[in-house]
VONUDO-152701 format. One record per residue: residue number from 0; x, y, z of N, C-alpha, C in turn; residue in three letters. Coordinates in steps of 0.1 Angstrom, whole numbers. Layout:
BEGIN
 pos    nu    nv    nw   cau   cav   caw    cu    cv    cw code
 NUM     X     Y     Z     X     Y     Z     X     Y     Z  ALA
...
***
This chain:
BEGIN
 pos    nu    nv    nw   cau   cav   caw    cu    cv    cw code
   0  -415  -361  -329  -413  -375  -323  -413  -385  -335  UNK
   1  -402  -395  -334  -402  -402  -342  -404  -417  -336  UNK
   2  -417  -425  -341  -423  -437  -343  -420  -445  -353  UNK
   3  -422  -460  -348  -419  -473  -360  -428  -468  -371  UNK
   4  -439  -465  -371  -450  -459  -378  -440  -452  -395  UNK
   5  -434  -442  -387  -429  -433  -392  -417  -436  -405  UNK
   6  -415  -448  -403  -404  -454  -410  -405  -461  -426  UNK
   7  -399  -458  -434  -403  -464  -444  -403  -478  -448  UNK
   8  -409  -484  -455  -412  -500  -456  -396  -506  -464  UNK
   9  -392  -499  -468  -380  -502  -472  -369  -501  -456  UNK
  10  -374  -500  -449  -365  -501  -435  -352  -489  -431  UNK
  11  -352  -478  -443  -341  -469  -441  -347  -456  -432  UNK
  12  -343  -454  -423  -352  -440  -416  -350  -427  -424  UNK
  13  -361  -421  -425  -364  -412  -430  -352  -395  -427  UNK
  14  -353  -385  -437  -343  -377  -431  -349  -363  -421  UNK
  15  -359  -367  -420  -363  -358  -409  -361  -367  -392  UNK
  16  -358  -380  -395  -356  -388  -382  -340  -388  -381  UNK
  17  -332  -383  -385  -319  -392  -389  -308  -383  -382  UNK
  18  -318  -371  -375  -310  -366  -366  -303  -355  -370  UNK
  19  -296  -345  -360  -288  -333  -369  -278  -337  -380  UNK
  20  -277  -327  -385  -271  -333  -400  -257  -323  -395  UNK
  21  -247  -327  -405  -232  -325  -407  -233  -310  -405  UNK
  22  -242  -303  -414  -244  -289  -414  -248  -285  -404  UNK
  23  -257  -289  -395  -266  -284  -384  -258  -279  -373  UNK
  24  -248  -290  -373  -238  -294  -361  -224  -280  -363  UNK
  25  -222  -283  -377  -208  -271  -379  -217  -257  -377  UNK
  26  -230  -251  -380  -234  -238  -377  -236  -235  -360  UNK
  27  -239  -248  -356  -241  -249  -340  -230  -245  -330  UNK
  28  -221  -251  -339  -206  -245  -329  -201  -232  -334  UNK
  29  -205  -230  -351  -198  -217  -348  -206  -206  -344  UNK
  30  -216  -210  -342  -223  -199  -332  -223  -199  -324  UNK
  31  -217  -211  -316  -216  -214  -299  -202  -199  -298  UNK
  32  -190  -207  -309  -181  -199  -310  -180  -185  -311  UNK
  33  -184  -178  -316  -190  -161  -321  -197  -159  -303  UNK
  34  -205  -168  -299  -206  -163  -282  -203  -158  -277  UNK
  35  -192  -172  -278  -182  -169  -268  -171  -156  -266  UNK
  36  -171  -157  -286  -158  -149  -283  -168  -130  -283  UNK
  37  -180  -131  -280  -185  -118  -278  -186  -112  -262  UNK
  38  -189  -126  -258  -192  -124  -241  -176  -126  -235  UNK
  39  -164  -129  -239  -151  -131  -234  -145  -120  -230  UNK
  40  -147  -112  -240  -141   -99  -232  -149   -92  -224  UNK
  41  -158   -90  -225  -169   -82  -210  -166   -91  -200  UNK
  42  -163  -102  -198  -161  -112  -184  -142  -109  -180  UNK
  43  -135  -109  -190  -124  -102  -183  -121   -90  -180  UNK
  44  -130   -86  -186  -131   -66  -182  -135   -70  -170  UNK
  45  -147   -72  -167  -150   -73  -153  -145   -80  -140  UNK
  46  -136   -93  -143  -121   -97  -136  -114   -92  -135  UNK
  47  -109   -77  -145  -100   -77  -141   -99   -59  -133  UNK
  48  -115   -58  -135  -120   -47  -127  -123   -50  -110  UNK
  49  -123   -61  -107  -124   -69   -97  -113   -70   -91  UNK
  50  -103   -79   -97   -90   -77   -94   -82   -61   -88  UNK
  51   -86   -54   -97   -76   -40   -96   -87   -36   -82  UNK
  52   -98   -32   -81  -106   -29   -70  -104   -34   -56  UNK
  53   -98   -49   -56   -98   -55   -46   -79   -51   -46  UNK
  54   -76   -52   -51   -60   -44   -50   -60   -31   -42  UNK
  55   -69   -20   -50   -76    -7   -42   -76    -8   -26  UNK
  56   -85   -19   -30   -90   -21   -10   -81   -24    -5  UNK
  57   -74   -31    -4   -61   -42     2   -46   -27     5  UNK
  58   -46   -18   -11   -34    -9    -2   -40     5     6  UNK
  59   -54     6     6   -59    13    14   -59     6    26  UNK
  60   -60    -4    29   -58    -8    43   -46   -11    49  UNK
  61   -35   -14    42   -19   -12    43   -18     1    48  UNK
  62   -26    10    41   -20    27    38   -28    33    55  UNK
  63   -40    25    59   -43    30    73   -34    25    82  UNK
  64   -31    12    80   -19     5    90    -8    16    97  UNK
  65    -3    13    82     8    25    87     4    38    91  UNK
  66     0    44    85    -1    57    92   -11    53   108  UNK
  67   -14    45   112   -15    44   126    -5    40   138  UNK
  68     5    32   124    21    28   132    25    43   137  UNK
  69    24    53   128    34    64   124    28    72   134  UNK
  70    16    73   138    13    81   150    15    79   166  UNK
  71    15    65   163    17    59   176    28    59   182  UNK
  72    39    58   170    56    60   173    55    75   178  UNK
  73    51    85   171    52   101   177    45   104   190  UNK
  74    35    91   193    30    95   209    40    90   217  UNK
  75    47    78   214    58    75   222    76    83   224  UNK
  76    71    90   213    89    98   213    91   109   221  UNK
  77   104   105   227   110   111   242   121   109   243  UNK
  78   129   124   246   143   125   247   145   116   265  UNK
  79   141   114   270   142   110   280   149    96   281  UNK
  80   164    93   292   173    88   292   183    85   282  UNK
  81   183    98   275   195    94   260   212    98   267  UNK
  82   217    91   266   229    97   269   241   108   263  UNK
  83   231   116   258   239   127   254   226   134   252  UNK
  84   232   152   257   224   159   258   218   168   247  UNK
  85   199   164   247   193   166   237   178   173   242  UNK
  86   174   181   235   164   193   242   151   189   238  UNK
  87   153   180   223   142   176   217   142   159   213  UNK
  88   134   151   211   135   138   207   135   134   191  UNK
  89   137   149   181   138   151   170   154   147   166  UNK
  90   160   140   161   175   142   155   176   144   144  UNK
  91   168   143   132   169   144   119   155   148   111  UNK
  92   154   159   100   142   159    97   143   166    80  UNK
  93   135   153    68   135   160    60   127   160    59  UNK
  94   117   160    39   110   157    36   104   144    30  UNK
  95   114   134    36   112   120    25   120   112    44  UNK
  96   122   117    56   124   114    64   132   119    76  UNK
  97   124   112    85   129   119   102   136   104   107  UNK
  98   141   111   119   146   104   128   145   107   143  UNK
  99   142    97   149   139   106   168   140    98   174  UNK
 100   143    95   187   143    90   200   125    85   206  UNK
 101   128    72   208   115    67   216   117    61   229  UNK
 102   110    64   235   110    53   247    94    48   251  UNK
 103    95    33   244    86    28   247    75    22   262  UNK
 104    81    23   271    78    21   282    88    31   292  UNK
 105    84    28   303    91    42   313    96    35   319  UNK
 106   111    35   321   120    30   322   130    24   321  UNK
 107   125    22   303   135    12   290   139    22   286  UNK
 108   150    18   279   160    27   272   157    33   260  UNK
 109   162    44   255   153    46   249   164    43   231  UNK
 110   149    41   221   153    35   212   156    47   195  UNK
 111   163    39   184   164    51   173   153    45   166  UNK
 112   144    53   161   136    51   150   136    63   140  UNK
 113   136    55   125   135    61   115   122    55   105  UNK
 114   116    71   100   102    62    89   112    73    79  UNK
 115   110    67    63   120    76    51   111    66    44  UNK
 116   104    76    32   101    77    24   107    73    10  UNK
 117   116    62     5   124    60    -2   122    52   -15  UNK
 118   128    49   -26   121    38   -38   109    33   -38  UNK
 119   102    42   -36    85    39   -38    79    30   -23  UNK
 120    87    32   -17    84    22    -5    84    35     8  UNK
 121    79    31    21    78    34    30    79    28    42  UNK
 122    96    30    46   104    21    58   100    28    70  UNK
 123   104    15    77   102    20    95   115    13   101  UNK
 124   124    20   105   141    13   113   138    17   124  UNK
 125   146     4   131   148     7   149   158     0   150  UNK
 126   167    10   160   175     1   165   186    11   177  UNK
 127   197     8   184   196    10   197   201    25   200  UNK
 128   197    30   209   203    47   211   222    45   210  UNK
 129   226    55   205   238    55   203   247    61   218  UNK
 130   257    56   221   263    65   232   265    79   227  UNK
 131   268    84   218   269   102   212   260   103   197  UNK
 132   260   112   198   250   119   186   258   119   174  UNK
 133   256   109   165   264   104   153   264   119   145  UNK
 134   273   120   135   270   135   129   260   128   113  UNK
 135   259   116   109   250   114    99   243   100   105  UNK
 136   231    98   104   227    89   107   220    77    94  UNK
 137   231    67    92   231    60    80   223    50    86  UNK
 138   219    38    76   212    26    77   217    16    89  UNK
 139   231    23    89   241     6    96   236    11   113  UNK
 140   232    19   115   225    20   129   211    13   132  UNK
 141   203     7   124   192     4   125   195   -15   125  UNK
 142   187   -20   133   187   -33   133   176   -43   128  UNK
 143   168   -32   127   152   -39   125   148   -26   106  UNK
 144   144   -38   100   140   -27    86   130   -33    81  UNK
 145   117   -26    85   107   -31    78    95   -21    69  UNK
 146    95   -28    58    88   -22    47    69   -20    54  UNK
 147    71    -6    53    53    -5    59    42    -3    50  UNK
 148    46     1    36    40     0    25    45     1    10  UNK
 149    42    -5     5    49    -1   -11    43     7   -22  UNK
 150    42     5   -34    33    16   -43    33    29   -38  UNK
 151    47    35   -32    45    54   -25    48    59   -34  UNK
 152    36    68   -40    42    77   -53    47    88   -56  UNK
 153    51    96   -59    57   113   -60    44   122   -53  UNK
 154    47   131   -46    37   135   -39    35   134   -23  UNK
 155    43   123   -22    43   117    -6    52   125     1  UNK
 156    47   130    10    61   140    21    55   143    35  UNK
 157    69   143    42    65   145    58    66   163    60  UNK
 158    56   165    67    56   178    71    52   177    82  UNK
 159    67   192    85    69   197   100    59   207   105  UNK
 160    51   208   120    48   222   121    54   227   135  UNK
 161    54   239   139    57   247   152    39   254   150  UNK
 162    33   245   162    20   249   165    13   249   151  UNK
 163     7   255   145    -3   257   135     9   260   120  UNK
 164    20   265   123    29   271   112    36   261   105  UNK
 165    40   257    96    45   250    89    64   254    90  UNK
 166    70   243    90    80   246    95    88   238    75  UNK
 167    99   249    72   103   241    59   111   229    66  UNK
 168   112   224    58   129   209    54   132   212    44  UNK
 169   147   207    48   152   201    60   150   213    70  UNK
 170   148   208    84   146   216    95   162   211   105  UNK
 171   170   229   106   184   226   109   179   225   129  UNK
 172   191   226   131   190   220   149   182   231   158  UNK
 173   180   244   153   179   252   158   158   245   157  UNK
 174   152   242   144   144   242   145   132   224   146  UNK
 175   148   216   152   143   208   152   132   205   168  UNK
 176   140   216   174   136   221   188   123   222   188  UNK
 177   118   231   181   108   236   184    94   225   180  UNK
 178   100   217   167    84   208   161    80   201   173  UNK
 179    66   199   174    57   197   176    45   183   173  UNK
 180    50   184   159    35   178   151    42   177   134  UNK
 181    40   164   132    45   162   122    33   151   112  UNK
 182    34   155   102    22   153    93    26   141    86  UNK
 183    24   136    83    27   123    67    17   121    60  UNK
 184    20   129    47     9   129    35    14   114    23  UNK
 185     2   107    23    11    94    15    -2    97     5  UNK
 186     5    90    -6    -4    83   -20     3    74   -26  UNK
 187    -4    62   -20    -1    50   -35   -10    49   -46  UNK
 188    -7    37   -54   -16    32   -56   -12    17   -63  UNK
 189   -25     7   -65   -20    -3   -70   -16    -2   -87  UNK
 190   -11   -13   -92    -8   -12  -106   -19   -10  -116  UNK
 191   -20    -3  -124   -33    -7  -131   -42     4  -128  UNK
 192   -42     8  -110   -58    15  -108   -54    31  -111  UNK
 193   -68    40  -118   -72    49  -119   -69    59  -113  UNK
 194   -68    59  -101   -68    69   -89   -58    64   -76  UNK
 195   -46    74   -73   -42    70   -57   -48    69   -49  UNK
 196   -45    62   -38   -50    63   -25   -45    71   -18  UNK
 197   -52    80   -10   -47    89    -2   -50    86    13  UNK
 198   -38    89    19   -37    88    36   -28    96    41  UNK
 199   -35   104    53   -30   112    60   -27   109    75  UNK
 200   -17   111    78   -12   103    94    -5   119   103  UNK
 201    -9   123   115    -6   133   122    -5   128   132  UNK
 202     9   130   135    20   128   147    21   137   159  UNK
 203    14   137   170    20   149   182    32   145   184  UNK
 204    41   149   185    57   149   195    54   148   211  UNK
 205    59   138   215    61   131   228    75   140   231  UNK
 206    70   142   246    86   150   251    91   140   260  UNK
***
């Protein structure tokens, strides 16, 4: 504490009163400096572990979405009122994508849907039953295209079964008849993270 007391008779204050010095002040900052730049990277390690984590969470819950879409379309698929004669609600089947007949309510017409596995994305098309059974079923049939998840990495495939057996793809006409149960094995992940997300979605076939 500095007091009038303390002052010299000559009126100049003393240099222990005179406050931080030039030097005090430049060591002060660059050790504020050296701090900072020690604690700056462990704080964006940890933002940016935050960030990628909460990315994690966010396409694991994309990745249940859809695969709850994708089961719910297979409890609704039914050859029923198609106008051309069809034994199964199956029209197309690979391993990167199917195609089938729905009818959403009983008595609506029934609709085309396609989910395909395609540029890292994973689509869902609908759009109206055709008067005849096209011999390829391209994009320009679908009126509705919506992306159900992105980040789909190599690895991702739909699988057919007949009962408990695994059926290969492409599955030709003879054995589109018979599926049953169709599996969708997905893994994304976000950019950056460690590990994919895994999601499994199982489809009964609706007759």
């Amino acid at each position: 504490m500095c007091t009038s007391e303390g002052l010299p008779r000559d009126g100049r204050s003393s240099g222990a009163c005179a406050g931080f010095s030039a030097i005090e002040l430049i060591l002060g900052l660059a050790l504020t400096i050296c701090l900072a730049m020690a604690v700056a990277p462990l704080w964006l390690s940890l933002q940016t572990t935050g960030v990628r984590e909460g990315d994690q969470t966010l396409r694991l819950l994309q990745a249940r979405v859809a695969v709850a879409r994708f089961e719910r379309d297979f409890r609704l698929a039914s050859a029923a009122g198609c106008p051309f004669s069809l034994s199964s609600p199956i029209l197309e089947a690979s391993s990167s994508q199917v195609v089938f007949l729905q009818r959403p309510t009983v008595g609506a017409a029934p609709i085309l849907v396609e989910w395909e596995i395609v540029n890292g994305t994973l689509m869902r098309r609908r759009g109206p039953c055709p008067a005849a059974r096209p011999s390829v079923f391209s994009h320009s049939l679908f009126v509705d295209h919506k992306t159900m998840l992105e980040g789909v990495i190599p690895g991702s495939v739909l699988v057919y079964f007949t009962g408990s057996a695994p059926v290969d793809a492409p599955a030709d006409v003879i054995d589109l008849t018979s599926i049953d149960r169709i599996m969708l094995e997905l893994q994304t992940a976000a950019e950056g993270a460690n590990a994919p997300v895994h999601a499994t979605a199982r489809g009964r076939v609706g007759r």
